[in-house]
C-alpha positions in Angstrom: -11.3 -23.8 6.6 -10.0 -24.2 10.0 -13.1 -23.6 12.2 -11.2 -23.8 15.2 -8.5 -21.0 14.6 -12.0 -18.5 13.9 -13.2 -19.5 17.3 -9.9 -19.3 19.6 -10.0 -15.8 17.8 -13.5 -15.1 18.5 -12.9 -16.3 22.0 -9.8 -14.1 22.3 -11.1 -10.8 21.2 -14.2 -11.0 23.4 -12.4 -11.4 26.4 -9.8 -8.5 25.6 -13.3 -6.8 25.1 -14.7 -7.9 28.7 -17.6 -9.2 27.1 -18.9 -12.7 28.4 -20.5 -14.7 25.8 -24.2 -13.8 26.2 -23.2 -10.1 25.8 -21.3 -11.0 22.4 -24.6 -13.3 21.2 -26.7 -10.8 22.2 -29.2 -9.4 19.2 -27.1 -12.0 17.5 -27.5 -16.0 18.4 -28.0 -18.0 21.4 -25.2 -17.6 23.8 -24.8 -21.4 23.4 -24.4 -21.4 19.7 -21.2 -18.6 20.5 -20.0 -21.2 22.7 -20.1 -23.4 20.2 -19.0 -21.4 17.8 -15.7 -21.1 20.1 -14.8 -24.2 20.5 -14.9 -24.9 17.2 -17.7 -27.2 16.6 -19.7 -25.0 14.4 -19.3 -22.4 12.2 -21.5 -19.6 12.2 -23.2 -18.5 9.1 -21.4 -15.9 6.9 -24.2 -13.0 8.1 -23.9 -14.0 11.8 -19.7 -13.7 11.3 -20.1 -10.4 10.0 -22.5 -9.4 13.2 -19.8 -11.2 15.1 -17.0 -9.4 13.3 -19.0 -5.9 13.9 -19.2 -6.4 17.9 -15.6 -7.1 17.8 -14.7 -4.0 15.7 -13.1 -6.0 13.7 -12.9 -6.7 9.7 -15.3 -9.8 8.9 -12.5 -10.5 6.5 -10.3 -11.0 9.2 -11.8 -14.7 10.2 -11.9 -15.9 6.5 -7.9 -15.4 6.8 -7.4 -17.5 9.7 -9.7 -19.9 9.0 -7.3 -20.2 5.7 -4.5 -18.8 7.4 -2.4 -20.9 9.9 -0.5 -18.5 12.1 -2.0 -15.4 10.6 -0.9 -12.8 13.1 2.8 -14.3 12.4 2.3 -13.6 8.5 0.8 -10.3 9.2 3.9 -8.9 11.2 6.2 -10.2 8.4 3.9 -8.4 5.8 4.1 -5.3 8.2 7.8 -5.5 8.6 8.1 -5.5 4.6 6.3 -2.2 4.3 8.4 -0.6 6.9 11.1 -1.2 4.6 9.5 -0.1 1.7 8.7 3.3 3.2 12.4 3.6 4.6 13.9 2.1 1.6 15.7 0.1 3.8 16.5 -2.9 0.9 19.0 -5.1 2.9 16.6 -5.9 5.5 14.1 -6.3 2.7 16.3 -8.6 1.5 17.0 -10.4 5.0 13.3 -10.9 5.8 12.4 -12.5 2.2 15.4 -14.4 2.3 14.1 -15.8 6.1 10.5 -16.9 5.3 11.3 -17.8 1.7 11.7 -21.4 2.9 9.0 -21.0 5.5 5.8 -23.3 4.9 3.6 -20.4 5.3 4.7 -18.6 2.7 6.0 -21.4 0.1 2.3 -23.4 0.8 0.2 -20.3 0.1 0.1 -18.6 -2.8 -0.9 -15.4 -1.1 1.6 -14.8 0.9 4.4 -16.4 -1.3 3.2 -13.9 -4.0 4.1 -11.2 -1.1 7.5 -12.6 -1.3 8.1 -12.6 -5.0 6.6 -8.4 -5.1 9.5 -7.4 -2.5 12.1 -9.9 -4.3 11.4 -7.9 -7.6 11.9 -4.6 -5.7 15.2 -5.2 -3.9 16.9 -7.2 -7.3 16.8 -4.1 -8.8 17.4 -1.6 -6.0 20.2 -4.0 -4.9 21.5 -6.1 -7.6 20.6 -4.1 -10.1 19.4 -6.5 -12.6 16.6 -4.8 -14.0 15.0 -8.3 -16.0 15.4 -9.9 -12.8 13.2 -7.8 -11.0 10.6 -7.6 -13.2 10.4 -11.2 -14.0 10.0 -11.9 -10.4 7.0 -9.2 -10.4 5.5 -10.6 -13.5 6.1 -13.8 -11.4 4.2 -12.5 -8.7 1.1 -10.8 -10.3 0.9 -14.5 -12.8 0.5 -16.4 -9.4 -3.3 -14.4 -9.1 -4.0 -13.6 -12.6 -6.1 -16.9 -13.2 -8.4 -14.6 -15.5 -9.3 -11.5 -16.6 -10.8 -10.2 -13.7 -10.7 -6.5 -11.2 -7.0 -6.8 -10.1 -6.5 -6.6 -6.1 -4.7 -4.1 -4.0 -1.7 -6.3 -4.1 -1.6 -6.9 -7.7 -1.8 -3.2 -8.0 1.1 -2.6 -5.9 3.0 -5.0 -8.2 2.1 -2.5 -11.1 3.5 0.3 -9.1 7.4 -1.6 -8.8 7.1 -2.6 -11.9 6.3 1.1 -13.4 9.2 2.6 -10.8 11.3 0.3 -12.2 10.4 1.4 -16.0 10.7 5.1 -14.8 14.1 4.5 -13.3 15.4 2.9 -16.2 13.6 6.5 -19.0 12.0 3.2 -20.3 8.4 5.9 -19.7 5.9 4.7 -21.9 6.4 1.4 -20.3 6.3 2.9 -17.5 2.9 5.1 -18.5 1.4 2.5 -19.8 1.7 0.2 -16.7 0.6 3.0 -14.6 -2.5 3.8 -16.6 -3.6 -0.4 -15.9 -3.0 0.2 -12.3 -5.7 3.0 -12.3 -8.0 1.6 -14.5 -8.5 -1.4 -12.3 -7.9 1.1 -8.9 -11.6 2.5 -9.3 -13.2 -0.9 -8.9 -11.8 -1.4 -5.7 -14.4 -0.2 -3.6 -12.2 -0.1 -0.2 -8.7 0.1 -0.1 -7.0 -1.1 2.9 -4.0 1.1 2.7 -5.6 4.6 1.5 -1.9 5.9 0.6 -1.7 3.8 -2.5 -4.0 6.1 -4.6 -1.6 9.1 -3.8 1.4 7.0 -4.6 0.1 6.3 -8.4 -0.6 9.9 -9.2 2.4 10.8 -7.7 4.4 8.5 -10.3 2.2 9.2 -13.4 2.7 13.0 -12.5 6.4 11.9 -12.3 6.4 10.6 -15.7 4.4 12.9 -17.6 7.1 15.7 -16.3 10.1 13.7 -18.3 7.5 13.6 -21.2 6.9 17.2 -21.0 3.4 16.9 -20.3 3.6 19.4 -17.4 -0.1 20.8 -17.0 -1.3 16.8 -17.0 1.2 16.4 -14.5 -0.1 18.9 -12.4 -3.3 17.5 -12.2 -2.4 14.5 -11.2 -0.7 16.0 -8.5 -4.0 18.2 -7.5 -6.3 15.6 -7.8 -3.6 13.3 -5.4 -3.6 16.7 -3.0 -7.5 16.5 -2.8 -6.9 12.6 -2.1 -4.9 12.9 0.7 -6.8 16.1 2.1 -10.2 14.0 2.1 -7.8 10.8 4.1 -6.4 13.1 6.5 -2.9 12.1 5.2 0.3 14.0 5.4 2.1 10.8 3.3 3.4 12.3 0.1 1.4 16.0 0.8 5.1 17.6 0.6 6.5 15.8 -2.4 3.0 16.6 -4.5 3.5 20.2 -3.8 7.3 20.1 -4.4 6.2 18.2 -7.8 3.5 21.0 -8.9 6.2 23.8 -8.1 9.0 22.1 -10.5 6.7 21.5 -13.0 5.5 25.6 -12.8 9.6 26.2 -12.3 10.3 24.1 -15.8 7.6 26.2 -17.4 9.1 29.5 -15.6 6.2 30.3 -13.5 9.0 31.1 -11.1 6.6 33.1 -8.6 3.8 30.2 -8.4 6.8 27.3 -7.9 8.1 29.5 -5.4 5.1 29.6 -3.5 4.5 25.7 -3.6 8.2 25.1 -2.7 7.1 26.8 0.3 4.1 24.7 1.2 6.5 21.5 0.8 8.8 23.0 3.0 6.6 23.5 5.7 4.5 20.5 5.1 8.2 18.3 5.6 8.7 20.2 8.4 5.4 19.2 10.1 6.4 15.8 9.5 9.6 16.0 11.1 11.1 15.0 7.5 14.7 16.4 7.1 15.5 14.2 3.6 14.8 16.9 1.2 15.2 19.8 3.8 18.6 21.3 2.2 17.7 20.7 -1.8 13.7 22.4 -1.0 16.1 25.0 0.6 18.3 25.6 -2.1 15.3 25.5 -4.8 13.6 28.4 -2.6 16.6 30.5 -2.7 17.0 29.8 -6.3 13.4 31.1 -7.2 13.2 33.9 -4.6 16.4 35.2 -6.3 14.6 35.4 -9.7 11.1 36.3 -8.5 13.1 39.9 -7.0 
């Protein structure tokens, strides 16, 4: 544990915060054990950290990963700059950024963040090369790197589960891709705080996704409702528009035309709010379709 990296960070978000140190101790220590604690020649008690952390407004978590974490703001903006390409599917600059740091000491020397590595490797072999055994050896890769034993899986590990099952479901391979699914939520509900909220949304989405090729329309739908309540209760538009798109070709394939056509609507106007013009012309076409039926 690098002491010293906790307390330059200490040090640096209580000044952005105007606080001297005998306002940060205050309630808390001495002003001369934050002091200290700055400098790096102590380190403060895990209970004290978290009072610390609180003052700051910032996760307690946070310190443990510079203290293990050289250069942790510089991993963090890599790790950020990965899930921008995720969301935009942009896979060569995946590709580029992996293909940067792959050599980098902070990434090959720590399992953490080479295991980020490995997860967006898996995801742009197949989206890129194609080569769907390649892909998901380097996720199996990835998840074997933290799966020492049987224990709750993490957010990341989780996330692995989620390329691997796209994967599966690209390739109709969908009990594979079920079945990988289903692990991902079993461990999901003993993760008592997620740091990215959207990636509860994202796994019903996909299970709803499969069950639909299986033909198993009314579980399909909900998985998309209870996703909807989800996302509702997170004040999150992310995925809102394709849930209710989902519901409404599910109700279209049982030829509920009137109900689809009324949730093809609420996609529509829910992609419109978010200034989403991907799927603009297809929701467009669908709503024509169905309002041409439904009269």
């Amino acid at each position: 544990m690098d002491f010293s990296a906790v307390g330059q960070k200490i040090k640096e978000l209580r000044k952005q915060m105007g606080l001297s140190q005998g306002e940060l101790a205050s309630g808390i220590c001495t002003q001369a054990q934050i002091s200290k604690i700055e400098k790096g020649d102590v380190y403060p008690y895990a209970s004290t950290l978290y009072l610390i952390s609180q003052r700051l407004g910032v996760d307690v978590n946070y310190f443990f990963d510079i203290g293990m974490t050289p250069r942790l703001d510089y991993v963090q903006e890599v790790t950020h700059q990965l899930k921008l390409t995720r969301r935009t599917m942009n896979y060569l600059e995946m590709k580029q950024i992996v293909k940067t740091e792959q050599n980098n000491p902070l990434f090959l020397q720590n399992t953490k963040n080479y295991q980020l590595l490995l997860w967006h490797k898996g995801i742009y072999e197949y989206n890129i090369e194609k080569d769907t055994e390649k892909a998901l050896g380097h996720l199996k890769e990835a998840l074997s790197l933290s799966r020492s034993t049987e224990k709750v899986y993490s957010e990341r590990e989780i996330e692995c589960l989620l390329s691997m099952g796209v994967i599966y479901f690209e390739e109709k391979r969908y009990q594979e891709a079920l079945s990988t699914y289903h692990i991902a939520k079993d461990h999901l509900k003993f993760i008592p705080y997620l740091t990215d909220k959207t990636i509860k949304g994202r796994l019903y989405y996909n299970i709803a996704r499969v069950l639909t090729r299986l033909k198993n329309y009314h579980e399909s739908i909900e998985y998309c409702e209870d996703a909807i309540k989800w996302c509702i209760e997170q004040d999150q538009l992310y995925l809102l528009g394709e849930l209710h798109y989902h519901i409404g070709y599910n109700l279209e394939l049982q030829e509920n035309y009137a109900v689809a056509l009324q949730y093809m609507k609420k996609a529509q106007l829910i992609f419109e709010l978010r200034n989403d013009e991907r799927f603009s012309d297809f929701i467009l076409t669908k709503i024509e379709k169905l309002s041409s039926i439904t009269t």
